[in-house]
N, C-alpha and C positions, 0 to 999 in steps of 0.2 A: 504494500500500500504506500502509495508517494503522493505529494501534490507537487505540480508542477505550477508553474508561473506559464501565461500565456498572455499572446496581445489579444484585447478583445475584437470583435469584428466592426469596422466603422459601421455608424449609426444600427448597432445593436437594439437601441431601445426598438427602432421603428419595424426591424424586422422581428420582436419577438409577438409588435403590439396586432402585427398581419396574423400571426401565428394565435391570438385570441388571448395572449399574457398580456393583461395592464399593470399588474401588481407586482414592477418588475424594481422600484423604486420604495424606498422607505418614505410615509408621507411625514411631512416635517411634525408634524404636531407626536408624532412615535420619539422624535428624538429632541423632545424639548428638556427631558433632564439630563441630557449629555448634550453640553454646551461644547465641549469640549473635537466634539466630532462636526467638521464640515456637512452642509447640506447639498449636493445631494448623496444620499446614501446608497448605494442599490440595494436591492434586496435579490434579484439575479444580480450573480457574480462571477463573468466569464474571465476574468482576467485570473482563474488558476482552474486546474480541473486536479479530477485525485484519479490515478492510473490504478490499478488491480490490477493479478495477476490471476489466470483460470481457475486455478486453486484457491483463491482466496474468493473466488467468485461462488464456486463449490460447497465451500465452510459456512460463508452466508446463507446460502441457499438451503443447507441443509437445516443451521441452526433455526430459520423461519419453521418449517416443517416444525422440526423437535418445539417446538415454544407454542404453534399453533394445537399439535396433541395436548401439549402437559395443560394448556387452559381449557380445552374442551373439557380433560377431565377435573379440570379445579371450578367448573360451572355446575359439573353432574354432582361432585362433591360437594357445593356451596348448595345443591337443593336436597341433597341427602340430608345434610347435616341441619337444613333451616336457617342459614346462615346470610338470609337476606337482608337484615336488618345491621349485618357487621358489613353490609359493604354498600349501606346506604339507600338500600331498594323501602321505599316505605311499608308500612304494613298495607295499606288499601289497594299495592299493584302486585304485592307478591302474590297472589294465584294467576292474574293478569301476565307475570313474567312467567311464572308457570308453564302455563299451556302452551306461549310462545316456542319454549324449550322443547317439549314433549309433542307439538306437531313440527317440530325441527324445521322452521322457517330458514331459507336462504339467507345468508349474507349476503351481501355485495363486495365489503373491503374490509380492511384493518391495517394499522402498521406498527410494526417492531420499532422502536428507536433500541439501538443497539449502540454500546461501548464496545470498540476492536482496533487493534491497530495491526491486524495480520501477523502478529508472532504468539497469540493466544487464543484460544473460544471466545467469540460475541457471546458481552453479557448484555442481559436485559436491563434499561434502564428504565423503562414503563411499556405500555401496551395501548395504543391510542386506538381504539377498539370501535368504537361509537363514530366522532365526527373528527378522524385526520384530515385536515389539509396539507398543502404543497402536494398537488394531486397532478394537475394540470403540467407545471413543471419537472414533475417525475416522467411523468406518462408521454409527455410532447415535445417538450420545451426543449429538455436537453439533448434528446435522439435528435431534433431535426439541427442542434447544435453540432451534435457530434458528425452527421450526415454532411455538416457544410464547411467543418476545419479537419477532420483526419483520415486518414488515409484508410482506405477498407480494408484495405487485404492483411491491415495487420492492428487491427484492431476492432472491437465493439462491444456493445454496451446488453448489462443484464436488463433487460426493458422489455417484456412482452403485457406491460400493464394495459395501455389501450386494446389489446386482443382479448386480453380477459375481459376487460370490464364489457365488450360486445357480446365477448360470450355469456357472461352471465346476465345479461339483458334481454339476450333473446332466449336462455331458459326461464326467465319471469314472465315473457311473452308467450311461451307455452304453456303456462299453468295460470296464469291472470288474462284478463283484457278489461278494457276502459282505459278511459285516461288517468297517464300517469302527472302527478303533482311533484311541482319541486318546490323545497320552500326552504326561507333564510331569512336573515337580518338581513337586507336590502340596502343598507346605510354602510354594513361593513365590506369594501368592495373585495377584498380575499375570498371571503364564502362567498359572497354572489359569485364570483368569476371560477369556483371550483363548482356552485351547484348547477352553473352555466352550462360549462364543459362537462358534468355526470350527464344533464338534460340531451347536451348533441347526440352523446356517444348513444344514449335512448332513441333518440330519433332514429340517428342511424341504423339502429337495430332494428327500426319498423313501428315504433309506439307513436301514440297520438299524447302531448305532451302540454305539459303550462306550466309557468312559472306562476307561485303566490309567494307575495310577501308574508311572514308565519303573524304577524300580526292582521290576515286578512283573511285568517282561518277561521270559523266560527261554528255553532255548535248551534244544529235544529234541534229542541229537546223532542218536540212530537214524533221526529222521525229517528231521533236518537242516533244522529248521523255527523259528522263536519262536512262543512260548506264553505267554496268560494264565496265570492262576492254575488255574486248571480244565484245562491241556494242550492247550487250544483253540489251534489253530492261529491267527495272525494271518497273514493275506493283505494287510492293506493295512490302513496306518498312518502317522497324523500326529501327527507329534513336533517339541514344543518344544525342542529339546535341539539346540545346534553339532555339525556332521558331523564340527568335529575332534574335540571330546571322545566323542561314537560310535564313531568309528572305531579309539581309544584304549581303550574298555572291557573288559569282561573278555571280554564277548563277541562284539567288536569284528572279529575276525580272522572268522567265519561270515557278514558281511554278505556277503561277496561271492558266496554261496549262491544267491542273490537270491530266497529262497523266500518274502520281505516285498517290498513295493512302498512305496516310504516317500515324504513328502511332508513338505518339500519334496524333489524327488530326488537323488540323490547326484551329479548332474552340478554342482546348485546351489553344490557344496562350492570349482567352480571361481572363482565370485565373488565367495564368502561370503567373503572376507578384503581385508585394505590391500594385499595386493601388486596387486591391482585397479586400484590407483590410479595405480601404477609404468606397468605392461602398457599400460593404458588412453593414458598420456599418451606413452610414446614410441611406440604405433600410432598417433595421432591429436593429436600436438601444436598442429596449428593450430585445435581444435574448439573453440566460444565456453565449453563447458560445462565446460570440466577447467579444473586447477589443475597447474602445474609439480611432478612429485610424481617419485621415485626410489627406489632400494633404496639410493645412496649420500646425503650430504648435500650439499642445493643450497648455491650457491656464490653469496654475498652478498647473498641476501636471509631476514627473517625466516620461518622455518615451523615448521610442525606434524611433531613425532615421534611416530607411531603405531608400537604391537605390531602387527603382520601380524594375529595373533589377539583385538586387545584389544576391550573392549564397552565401550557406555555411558559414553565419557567416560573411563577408567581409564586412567592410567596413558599420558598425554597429556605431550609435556612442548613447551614454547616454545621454541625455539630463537634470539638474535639474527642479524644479518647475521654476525657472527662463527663462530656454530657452538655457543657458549656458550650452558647451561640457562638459561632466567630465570625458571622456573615450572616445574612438573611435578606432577599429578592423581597420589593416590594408587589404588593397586590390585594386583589379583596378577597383571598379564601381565610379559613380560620380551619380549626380543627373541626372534627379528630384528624388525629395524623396514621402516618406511617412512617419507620424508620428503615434506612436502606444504607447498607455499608458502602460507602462514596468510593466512587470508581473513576477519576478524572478522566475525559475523552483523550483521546492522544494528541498533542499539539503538534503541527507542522509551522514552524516557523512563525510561534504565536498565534496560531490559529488552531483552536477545540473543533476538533471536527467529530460530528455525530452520526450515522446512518440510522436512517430509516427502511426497515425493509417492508417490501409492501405484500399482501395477500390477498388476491380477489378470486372469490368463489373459490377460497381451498385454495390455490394455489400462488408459492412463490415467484415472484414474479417482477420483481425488479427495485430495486434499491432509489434514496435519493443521498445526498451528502448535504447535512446544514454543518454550516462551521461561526466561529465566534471569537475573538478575541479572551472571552470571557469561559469559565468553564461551563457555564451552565447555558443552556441551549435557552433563547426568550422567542418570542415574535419579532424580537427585532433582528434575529441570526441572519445569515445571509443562505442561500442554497448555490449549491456549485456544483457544476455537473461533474459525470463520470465517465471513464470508458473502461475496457480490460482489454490486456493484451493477449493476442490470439495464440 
């Protein structure tokens, strides 16, 4: 694993913005507490790529696989054991999550972020299960990048994400029909532009499709249904939006109606959090791919305090061998937490670089690379594409 230094492509921006990428710039109001950092920011960052070798492309690949089993079975275990209220499921949706699990609804996606520097096993550093983005520029971005700077014959990239995600679009096409709904925070252009690009790759696959804004989702009690704007019934829908905060909304208590079919499904709600982390490592402490992680604090060595619910970095704090803060990411989650034995990304040249591996419909299926100054991955990290050599 190397990062290389590269010139970027002249007017980069304009060719990513054809390519359907706007959110290729950090907006200035993201970097008003670092004064210290010139405007503009990117947030695509061609001017370095990270090279792999087949092998290391293989040990990824595989570690997805192994991480994707050990949580299927730490989902089947979290409803054996009734353990839905340690990882945040409320009590008025746990039979609701239930039956999701037990008529084994499709996924769509998920991704690994993964600590590796290619001289050891990827370890897990969360499970983004529910709503990952930097989708768009896994899936597009950086293949039509890699297709226009390097040489084929001796190089290419782990990326068959936009085939799956067809594929598993048009096996939702075979067991559904109507129209499909896509819905997001409308204000945040990230999700828009990732639930934009899920919407095409639907079209493409032959569905008849709409975008809502999730604040224009609404709830008929008579017919005990959610509705567009028009009273149109929604049958099936994909939402940017956390299962916890859903399930918390106003209209939050009629999911369990199940007169919607949502995507990701409500089973997903059992992974979408850090208790993940806990569950995962005392079902499977000896597995190369975890990290020593608990609902209590480890006991003489450095880690990681996560919110059970926290995103992107927020609200992280260091912990030393003692127990004592020595850092801590601002943000608005609170406890409960999880504790995880800190595992620094590996630095190239002052740059923490993370992967993400991605998963759709089952399968491995291609990687992104965020990297940071900082060790800890935020929303403000930069994405930098990848390739391997043949």
């Amino acid at each position: 694993m190397e990062r290389i230094n590269t010139t970027p492509r002249e007017n980069w921006q304009k060719i990513v913005e054809s390519q359907g990428f706007y959110y290729h710039t950090l907006p200035r109001e993201e970097l008003a507490d670092t004064s210290e950092k010139e405007w503009p920011q990117p947030y695509w960052d061609e001017s370095a790529y990270y090279r792999f070798t087949a092998q290391e492309i293989d040990e990824l690949e595989a570690c997805t696989y192994a991480l994707n089993d050990l949580c299927l079975e730490a989902a089947q275990c979290i409803l054996d054991e009734n353990l839905l209220a340690e990882v945040g499921i409320p009590d008025r949706h746990a039979e609701w999550v239930r039956r999701s699990w037990e008529r084994d609804e499709h996924t769509i996606y998920g991704r690994f972020d993964l600590c590796y520097d290619g001289r050891g096993p990827p370890k897990l550093l969360e499970y983004n299960a529910d709503t990952p983005t930097a989708l768009l520029e896994a899936a597009v971005i950086q293949w039509f990048w890699m297709k226009g700077t390097q040489p084929p014959d001796v190089c290419d990239q782990f990326n068959s994400i936009h085939e799956r995600l067809l594929e598993i679009f048009g096996t939702l096409r075979r067991v559904h029909d109507g129209r499909f709904y896509f819905a997001s925070l409308p204000d945040n252009l990230e999700d828009f532009m990732t639930v934009g690009y899920l919407r095409d790759v639907a079209m493409q696959a032959g569905w008849d499709t709409q975008y809502i804004a999730l604040a224009d989702i609404g709830w008929h009690p008579g017919r005990r249904q959610f509705t567009d704007l028009h009273e149109s019934p929604i049958r099936l829908c994909f939402k940017l939006y956390p299962w916890e905060w859903m399930m918390r909304e106003r209209f939050g208590a009629e999911l369990h109606w199940d007169s919607t079919r949502w995507w990701e499904p409500p089973w997903k709600a059992l992974l979408s959090n850090k208790a993940l982390l806990a569950i995962l490592y005392r079902l499977f402490p000896d597995s190369p791919h975890l990290l020593p992680a608990s609902f209590v604090p480890l006991s003489g060595m450095r880690q990681i305090r996560k919110p059970l619910h926290g995103r992107e970095g927020a609200n992280l704090a260091v912990l030393d061998e003692g127990g004592n803060v020595v850092r801590e990411t601002p943000g608005p989650y609170a406890g409960p937490y999880v504790y995880q034995r800190e595992c620094p990304p590996p630095c190239f040249a002052g740059n923490h670089a993370v992967i993400g591996s991605w998963l759709v419909n089952g399968n491995a299926c291609g990687i992104g690379v965020r990297e940071d100054t900082d060790p800890i991955t935020t929303n403000r990290s930069r994405f930098v594409p990848h390739i391997f050599s043949r």
